[in-house]
N, CA and C atoms as a LAMMPS dump frame, in Angstrom:
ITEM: TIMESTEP
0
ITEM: NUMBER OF ATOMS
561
ITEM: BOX BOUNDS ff ff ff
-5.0000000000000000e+02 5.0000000000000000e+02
-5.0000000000000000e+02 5.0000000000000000e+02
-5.0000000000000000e+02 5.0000000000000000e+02
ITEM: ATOMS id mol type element x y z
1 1 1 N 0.846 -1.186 0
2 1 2 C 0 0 0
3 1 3 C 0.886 1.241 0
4 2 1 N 0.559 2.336 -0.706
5 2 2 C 1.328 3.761 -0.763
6 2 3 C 1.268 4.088 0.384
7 3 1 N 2.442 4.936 0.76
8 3 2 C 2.379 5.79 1.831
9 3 3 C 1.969 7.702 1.546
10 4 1 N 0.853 7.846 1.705
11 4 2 C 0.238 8.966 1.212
12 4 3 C 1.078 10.157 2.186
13 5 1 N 1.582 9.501 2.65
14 5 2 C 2.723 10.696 3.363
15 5 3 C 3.37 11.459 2.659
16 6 1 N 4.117 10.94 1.506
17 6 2 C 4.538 10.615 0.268
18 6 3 C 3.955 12.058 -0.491
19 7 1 N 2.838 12.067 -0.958
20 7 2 C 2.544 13.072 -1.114
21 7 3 C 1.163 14.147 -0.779
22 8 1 N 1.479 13.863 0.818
23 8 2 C 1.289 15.018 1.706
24 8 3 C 1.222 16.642 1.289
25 9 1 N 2.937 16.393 0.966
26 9 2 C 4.066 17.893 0.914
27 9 3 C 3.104 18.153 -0.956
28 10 1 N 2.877 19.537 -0.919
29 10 2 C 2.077 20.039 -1.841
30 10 3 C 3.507 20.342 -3.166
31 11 1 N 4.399 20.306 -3.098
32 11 2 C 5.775 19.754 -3.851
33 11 3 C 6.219 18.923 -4.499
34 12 1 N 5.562 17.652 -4.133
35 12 2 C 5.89 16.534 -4.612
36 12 3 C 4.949 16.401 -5.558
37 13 1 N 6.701 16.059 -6.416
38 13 2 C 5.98 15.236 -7.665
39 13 3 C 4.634 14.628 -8.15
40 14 1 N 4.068 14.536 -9.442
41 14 2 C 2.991 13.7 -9.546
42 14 3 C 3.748 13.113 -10.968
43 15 1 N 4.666 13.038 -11.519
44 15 2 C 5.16 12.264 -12.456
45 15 3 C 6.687 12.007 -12.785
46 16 1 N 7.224 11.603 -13.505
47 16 2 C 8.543 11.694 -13.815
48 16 3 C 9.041 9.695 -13.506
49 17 1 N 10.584 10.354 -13.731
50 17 2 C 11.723 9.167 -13.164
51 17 3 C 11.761 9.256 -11.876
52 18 1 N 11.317 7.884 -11.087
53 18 2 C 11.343 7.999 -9.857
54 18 3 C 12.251 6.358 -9.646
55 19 1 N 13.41 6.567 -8.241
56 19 2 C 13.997 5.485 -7.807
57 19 3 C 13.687 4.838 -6.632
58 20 1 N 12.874 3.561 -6.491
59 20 2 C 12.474 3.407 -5.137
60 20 3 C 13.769 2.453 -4.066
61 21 1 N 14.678 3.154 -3.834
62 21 2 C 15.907 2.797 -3.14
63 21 3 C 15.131 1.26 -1.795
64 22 1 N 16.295 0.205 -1.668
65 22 2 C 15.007 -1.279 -0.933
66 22 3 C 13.722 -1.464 -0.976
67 23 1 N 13.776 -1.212 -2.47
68 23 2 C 12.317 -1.678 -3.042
69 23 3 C 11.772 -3.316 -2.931
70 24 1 N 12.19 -4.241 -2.1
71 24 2 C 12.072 -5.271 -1.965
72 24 3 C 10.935 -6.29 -3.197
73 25 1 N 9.863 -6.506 -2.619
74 25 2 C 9.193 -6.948 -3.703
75 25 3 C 8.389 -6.778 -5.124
76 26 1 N 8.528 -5.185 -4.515
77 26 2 C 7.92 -4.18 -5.707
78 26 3 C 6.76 -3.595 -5.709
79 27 1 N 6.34 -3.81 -4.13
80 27 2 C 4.628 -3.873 -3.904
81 27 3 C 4.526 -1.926 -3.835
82 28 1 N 5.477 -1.322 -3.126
83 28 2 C 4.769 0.285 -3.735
84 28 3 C 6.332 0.777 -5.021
85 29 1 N 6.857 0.512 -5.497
86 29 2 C 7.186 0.292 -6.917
87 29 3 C 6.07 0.237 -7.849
88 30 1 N 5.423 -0.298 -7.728
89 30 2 C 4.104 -0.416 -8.548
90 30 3 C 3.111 0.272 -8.333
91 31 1 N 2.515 0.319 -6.978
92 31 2 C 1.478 1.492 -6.732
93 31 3 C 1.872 2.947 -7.54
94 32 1 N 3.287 3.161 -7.364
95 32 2 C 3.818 4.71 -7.643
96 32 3 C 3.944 3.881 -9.283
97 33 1 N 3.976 3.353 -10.052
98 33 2 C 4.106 3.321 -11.516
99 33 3 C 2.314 3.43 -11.827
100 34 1 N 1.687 2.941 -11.347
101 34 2 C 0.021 3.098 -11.394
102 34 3 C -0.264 4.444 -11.335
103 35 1 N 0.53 4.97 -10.507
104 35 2 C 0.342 6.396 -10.144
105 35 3 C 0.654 7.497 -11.17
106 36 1 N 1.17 7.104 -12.126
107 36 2 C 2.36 7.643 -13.377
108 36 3 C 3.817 8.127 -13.287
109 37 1 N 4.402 7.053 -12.803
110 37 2 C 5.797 7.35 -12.549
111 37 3 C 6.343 6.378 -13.479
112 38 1 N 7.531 6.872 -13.808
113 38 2 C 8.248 5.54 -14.742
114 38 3 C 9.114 5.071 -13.613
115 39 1 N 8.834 3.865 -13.234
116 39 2 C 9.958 4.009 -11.322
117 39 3 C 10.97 2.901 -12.077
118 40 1 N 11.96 2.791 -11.23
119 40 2 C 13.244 2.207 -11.864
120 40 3 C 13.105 1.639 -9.965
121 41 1 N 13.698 0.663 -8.786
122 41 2 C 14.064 -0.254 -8.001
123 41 3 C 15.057 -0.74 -8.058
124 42 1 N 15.899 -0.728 -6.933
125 42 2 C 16.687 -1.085 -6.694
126 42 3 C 17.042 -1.747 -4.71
127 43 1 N 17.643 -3.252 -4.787
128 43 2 C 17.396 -3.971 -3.584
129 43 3 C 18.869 -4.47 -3.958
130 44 1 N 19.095 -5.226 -2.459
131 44 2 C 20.203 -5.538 -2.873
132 44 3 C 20.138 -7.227 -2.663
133 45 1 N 18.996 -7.82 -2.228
134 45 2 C 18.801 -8.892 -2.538
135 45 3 C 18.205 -9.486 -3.893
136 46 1 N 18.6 -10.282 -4.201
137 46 2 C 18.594 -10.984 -5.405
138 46 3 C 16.552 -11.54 -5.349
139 47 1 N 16.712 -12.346 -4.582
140 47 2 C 15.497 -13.258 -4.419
141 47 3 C 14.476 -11.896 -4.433
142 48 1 N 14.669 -10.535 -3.903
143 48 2 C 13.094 -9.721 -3.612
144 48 3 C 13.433 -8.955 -5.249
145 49 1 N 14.609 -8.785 -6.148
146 49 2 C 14.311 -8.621 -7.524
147 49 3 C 13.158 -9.161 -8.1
148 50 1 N 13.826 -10.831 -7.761
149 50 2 C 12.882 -11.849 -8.612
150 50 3 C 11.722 -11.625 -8.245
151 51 1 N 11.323 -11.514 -7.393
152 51 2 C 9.718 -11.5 -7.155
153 51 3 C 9.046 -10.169 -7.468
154 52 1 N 10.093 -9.238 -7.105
155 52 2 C 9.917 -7.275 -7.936
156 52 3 C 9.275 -7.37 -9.425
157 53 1 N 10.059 -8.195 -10.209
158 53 2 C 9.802 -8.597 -11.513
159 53 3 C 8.248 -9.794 -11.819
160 54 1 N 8.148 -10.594 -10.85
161 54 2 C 6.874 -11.257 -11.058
162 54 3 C 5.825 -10.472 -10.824
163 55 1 N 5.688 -9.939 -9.302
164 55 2 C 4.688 -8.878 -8.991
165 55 3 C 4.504 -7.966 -10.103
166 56 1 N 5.488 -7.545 -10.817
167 56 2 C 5.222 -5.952 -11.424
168 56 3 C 4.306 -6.532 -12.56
169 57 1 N 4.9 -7.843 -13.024
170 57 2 C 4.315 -8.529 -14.466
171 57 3 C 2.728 -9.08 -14.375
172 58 1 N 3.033 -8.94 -13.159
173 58 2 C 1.244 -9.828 -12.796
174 58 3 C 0.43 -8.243 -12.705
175 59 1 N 0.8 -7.844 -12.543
176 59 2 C -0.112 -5.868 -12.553
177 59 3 C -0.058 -5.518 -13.78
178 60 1 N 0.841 -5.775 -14.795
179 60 2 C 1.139 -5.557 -15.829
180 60 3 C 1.459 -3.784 -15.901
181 61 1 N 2.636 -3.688 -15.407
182 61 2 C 3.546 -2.695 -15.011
183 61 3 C 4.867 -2.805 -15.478
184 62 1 N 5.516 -2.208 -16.017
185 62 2 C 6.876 -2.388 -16.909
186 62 3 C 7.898 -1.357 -15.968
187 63 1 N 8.012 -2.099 -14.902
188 63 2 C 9.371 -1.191 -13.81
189 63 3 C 10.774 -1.835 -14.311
190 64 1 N 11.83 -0.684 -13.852
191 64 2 C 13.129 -1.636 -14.154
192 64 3 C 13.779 -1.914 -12.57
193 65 1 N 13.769 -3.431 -12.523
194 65 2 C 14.404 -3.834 -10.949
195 65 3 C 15.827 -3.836 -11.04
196 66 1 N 16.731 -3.817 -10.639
197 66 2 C 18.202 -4.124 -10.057
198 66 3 C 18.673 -4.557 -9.187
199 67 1 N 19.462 -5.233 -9.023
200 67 2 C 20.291 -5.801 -7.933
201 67 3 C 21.197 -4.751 -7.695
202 68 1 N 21.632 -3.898 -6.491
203 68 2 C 22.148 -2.864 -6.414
204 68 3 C 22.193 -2.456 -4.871
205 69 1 N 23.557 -2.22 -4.46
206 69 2 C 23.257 -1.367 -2.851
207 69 3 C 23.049 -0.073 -3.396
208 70 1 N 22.186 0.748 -2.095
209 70 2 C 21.933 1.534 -2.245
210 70 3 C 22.531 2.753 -1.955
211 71 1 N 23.724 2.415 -1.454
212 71 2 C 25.495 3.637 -2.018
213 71 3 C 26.351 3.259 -2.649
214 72 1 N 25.914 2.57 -3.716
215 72 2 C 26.335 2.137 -4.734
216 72 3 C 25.358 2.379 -6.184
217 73 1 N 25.16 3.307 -6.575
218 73 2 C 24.391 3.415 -7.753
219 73 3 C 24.372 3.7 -8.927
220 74 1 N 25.908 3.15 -9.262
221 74 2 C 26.765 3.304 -10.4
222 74 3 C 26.155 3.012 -11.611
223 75 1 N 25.233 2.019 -11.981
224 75 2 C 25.04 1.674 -13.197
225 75 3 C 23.767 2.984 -13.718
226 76 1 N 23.601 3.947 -12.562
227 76 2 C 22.709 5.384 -13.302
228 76 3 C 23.422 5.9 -13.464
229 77 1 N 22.781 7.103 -14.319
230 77 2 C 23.82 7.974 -14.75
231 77 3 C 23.619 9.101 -14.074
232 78 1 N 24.301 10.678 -13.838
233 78 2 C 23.738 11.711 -12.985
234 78 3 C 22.907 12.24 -13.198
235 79 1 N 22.147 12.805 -12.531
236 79 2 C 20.477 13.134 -13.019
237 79 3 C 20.077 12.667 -13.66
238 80 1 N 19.907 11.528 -13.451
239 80 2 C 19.114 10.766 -13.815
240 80 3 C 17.364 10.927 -13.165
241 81 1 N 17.047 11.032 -12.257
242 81 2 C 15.937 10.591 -11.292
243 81 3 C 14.858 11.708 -10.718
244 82 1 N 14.035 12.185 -11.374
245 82 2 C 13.328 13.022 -10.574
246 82 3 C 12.811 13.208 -8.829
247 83 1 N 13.068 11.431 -8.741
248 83 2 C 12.321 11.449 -7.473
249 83 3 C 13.054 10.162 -7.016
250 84 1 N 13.893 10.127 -5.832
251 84 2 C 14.318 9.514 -5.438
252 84 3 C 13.505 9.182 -3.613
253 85 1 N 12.812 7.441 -3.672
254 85 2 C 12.263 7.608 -3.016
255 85 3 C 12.874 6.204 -1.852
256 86 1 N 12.795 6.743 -0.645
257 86 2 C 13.76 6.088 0.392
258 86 3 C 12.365 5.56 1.294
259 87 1 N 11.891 4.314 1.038
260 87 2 C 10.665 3.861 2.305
261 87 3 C 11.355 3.154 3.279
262 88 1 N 12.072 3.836 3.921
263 88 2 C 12.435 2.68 5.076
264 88 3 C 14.061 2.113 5.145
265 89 1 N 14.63 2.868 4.048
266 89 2 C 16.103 1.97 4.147
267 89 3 C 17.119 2.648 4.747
268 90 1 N 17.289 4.076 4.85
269 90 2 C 17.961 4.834 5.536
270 90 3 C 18.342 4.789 7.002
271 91 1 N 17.895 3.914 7.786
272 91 2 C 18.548 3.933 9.24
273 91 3 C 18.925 2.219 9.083
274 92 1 N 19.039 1.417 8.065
275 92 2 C 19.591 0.619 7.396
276 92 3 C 20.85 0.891 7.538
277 93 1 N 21.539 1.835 6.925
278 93 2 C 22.795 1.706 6.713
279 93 3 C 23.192 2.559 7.551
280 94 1 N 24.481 1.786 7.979
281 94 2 C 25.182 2.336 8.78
282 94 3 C 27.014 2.691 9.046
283 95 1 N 27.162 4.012 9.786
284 95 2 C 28.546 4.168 10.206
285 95 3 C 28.548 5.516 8.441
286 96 1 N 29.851 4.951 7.739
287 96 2 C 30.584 6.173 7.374
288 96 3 C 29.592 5.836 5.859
289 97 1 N 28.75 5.193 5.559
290 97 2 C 28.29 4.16 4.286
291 97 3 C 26.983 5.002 4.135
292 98 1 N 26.783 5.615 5.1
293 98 2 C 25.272 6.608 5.263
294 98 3 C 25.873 7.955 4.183
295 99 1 N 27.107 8.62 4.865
296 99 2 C 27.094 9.808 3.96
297 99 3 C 27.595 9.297 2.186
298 100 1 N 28.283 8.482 2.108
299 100 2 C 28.038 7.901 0.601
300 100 3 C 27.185 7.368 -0.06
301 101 1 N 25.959 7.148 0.907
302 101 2 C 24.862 6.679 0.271
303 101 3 C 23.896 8.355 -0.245
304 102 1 N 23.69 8.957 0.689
305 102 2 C 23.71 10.644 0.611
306 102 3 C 23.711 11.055 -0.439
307 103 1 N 25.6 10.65 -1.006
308 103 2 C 26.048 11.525 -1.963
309 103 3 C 25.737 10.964 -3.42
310 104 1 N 25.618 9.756 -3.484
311 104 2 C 25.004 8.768 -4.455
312 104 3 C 23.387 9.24 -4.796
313 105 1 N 22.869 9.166 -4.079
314 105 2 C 21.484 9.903 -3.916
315 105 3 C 21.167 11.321 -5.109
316 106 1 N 21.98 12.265 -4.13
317 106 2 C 22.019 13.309 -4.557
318 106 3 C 22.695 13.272 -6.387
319 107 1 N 23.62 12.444 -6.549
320 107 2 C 24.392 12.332 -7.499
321 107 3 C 23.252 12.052 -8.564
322 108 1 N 22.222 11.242 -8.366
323 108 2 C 21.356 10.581 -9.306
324 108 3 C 20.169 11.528 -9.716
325 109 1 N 19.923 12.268 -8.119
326 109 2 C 18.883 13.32 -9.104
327 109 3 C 19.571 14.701 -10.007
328 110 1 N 17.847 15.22 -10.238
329 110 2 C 17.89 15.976 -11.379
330 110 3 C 18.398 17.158 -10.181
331 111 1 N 18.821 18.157 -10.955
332 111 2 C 19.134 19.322 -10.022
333 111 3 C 17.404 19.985 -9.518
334 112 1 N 16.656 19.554 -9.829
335 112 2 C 15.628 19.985 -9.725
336 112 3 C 14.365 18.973 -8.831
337 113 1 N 15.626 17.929 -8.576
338 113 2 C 14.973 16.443 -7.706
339 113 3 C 14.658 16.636 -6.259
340 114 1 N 13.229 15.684 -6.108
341 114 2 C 12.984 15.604 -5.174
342 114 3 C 13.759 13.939 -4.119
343 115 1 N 13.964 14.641 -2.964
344 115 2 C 14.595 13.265 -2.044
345 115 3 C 13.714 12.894 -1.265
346 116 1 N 12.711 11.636 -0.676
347 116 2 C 11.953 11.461 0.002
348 116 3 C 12.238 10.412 1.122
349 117 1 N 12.674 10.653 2.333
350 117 2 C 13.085 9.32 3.303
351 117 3 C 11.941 9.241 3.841
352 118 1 N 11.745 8.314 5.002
353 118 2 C 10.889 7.333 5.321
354 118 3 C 11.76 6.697 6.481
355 119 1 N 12.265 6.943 7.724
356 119 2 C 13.013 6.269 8.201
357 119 3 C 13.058 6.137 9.992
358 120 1 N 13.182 5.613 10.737
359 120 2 C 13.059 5.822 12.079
360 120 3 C 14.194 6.462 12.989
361 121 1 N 13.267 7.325 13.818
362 121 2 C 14.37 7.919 14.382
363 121 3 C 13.65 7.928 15.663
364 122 1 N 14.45 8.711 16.867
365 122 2 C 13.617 9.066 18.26
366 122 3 C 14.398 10.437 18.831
367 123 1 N 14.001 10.855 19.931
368 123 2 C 14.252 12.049 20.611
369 123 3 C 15.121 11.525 21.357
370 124 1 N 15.83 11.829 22.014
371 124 2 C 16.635 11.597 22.722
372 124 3 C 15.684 11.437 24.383
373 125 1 N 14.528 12.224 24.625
374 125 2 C 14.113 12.343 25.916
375 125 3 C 12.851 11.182 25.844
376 126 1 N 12.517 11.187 24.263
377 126 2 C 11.464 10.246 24.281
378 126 3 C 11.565 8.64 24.059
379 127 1 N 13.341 7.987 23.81
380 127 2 C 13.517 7.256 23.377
381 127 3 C 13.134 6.107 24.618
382 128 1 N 12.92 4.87 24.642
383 128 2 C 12.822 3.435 25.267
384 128 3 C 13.678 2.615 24.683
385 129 1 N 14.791 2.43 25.677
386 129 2 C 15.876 1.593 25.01
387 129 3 C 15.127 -0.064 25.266
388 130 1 N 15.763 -0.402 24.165
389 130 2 C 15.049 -1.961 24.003
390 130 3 C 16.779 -2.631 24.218
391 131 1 N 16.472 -3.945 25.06
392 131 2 C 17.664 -4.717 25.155
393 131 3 C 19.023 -4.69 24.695
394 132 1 N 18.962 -4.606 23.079
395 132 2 C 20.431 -4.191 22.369
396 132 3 C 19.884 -2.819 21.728
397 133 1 N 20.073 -1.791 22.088
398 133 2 C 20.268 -0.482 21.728
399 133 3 C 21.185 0.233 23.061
400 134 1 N 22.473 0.846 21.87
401 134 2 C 23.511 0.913 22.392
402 134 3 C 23.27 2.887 22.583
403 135 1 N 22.844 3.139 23.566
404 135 2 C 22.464 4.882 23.654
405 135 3 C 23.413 5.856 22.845
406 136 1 N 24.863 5.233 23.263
407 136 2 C 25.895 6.181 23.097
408 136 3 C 26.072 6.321 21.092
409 137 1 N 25.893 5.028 20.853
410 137 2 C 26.426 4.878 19.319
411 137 3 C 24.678 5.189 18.381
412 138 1 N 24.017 4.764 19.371
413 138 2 C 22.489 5.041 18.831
414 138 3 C 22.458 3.534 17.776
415 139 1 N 22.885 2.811 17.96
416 139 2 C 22.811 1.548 16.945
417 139 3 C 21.806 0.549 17.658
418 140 1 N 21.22 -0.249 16.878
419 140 2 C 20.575 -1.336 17.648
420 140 3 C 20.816 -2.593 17.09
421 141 1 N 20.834 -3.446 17.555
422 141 2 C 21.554 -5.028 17.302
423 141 3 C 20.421 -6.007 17.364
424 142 1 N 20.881 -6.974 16.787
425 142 2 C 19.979 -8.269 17.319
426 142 3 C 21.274 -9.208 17.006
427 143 1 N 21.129 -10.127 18.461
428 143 2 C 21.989 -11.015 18.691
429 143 3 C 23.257 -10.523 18.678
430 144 1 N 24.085 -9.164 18.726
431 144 2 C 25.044 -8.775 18.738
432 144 3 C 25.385 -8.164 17.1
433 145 1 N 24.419 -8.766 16.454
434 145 2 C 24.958 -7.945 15.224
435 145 3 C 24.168 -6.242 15.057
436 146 1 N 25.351 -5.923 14.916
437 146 2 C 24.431 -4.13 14.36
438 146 3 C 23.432 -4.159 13.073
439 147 1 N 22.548 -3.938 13.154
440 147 2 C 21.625 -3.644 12.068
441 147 3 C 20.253 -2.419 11.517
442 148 1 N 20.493 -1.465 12.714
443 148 2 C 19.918 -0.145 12.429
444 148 3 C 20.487 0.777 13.092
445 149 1 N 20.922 1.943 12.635
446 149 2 C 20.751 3.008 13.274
447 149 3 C 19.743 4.483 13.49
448 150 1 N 19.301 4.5 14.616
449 150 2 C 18.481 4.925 15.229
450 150 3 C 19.177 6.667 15.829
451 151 1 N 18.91 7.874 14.97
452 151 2 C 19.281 8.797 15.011
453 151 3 C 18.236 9.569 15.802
454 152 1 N 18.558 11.003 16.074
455 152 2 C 17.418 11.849 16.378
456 152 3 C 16.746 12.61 15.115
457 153 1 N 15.443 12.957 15.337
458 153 2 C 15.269 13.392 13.699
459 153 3 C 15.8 14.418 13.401
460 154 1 N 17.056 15.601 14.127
461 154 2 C 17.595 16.748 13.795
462 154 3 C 18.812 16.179 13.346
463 155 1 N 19.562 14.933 13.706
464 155 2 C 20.738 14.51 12.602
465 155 3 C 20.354 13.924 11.73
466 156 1 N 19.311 13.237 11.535
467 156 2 C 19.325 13.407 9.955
468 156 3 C 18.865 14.186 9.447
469 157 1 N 18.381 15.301 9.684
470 157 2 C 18.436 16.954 9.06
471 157 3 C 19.71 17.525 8.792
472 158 1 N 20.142 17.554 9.753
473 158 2 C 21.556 17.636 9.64
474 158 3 C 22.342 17.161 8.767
475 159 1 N 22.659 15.35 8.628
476 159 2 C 23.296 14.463 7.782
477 159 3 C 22.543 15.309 6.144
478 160 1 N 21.572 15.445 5.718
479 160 2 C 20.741 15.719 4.277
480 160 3 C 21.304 17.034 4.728
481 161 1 N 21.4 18.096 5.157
482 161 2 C 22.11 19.676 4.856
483 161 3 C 23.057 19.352 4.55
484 162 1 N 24.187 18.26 5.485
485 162 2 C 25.337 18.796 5.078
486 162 3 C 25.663 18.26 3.567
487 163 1 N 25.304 17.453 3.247
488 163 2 C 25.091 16.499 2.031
489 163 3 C 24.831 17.502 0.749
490 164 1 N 23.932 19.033 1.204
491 164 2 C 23.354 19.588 0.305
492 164 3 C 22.098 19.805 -0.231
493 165 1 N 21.548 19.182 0.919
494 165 2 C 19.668 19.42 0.412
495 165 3 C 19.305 20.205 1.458
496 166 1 N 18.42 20.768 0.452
497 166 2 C 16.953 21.475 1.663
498 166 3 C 15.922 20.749 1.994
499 167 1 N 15.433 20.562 3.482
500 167 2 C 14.679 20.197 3.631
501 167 3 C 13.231 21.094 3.358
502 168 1 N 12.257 20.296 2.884
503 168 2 C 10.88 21.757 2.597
504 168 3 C 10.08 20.674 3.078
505 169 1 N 9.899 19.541 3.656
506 169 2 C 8.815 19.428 4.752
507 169 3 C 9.081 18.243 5.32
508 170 1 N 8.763 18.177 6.601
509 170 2 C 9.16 17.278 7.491
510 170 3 C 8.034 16.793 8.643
511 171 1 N 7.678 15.744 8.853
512 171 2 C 6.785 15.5 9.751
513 171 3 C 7.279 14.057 11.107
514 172 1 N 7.199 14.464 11.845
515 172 2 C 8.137 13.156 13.085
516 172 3 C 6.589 12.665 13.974
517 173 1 N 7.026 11.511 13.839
518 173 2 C 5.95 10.654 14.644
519 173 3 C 6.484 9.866 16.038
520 174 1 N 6.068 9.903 16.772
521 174 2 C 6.989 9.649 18.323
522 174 3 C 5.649 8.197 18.376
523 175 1 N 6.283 6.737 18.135
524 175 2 C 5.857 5.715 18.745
525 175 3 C 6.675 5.23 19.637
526 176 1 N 6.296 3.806 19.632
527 176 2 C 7.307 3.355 20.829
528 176 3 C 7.825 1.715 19.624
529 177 1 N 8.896 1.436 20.315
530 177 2 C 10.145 1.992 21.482
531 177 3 C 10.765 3.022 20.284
532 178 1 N 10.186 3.297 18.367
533 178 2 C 10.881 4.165 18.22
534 178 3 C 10.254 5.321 17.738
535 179 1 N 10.164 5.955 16.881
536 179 2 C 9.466 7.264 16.379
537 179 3 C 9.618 7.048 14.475
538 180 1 N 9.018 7.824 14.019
539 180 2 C 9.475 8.002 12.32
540 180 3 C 9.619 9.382 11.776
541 181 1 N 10.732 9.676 11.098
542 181 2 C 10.632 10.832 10.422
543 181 3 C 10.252 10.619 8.774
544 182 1 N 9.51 12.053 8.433
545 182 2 C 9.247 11.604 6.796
546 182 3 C 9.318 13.059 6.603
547 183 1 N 10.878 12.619 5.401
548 183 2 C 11.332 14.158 4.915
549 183 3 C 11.54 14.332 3.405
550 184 1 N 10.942 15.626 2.761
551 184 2 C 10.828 16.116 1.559
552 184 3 C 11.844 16.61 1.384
553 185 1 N 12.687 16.256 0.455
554 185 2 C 14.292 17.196 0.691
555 185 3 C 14.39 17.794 -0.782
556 186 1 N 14.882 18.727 -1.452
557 186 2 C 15.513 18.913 -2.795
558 186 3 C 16.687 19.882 -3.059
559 187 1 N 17.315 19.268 -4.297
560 187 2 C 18.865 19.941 -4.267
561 187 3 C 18.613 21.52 -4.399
């Protein structure tokens, strides 16, 4: 299902080249091509391609999937992308791999592109540490492995300025144990 959050912000796009960065199976890849986007996907698992590509074919939707990390987005070219759209993968990556993913980002849109994250964050006063969440590093683990980081929503305002975007709308949701930010950014 779309996230009408998405387009909330009276800015956003209603057409163009759009990239849905861990587009996993393709399920809003497709809503947003229904929508009139020509969307292009990119995952970095193999197996949620394959099924990106069945789903899209059974809607009868002509998206292009890739196997691809998502600070790694070499096989586009620059400005390429009107709308680069982030549901969820951004507190994904982590440590120094965040600001090259950033700059990759930015690299792909149009100078005139919109950036859209989707990602969890918390307050610092409102946060509930859960078992492996490490306060100081803001990372959270399962079983000892790191696998999200969990920012406040003013560093990643921060992280997207220094990167070079403006933010033009932003909305933070405080659940538990984390919160969500959803930000409209453009170069």
């Amino acid at each position: 299902m779309l996230d009408e959050r998405f387009f909330a912000h009276s800015g956003t796009p209603r057409s163009g080249k759009l990239l849905e960065l861990g587009c996993g199976a393709g399920n809003l890849s497709i809503e947003l091509a229904k929508r009139g986007f020509e969307v292009y996907g990119v995952d970095f698992s193999e197996s949620a391609i394959s099924w990106a590509k069945v789903n899209a074919a059974s809607e009868l939707q002509n998206i292009n999937f890739n196997v691809a990390d998502v600070s790694d987005l070499s096989l586009y070219a620059d400005s390429t992308f009107d709308v680069v759209y982030d549901g969820n993968c951004f507190h994904c990556i982590l440590g120094e791999k965040r600001a090259v993913a950033l700059s990759e980002w930015k690299r792909v849109l149009k100078p005139s592109g919109m950036l859209f994250i989707s990602s969890l964050c918390a307050s610092q006063e409102d946060l509930v540490f859960p078992a492996e969440f490490n306060a100081s590093t803001r990372i959270l683990s399962e079983a000892g492995v790191p696998y999200r980081f969990i920012p406040t929503p003013e560093a990643i305002v921060t992280e997207l300025q220094t990167t070079g975007f403006q933010i033009v709308n932003q909305l933070v949701r405080t659940d538990t144990p984390f919160g969500h930010i959803n930000l409209h950014a453009i170069l």
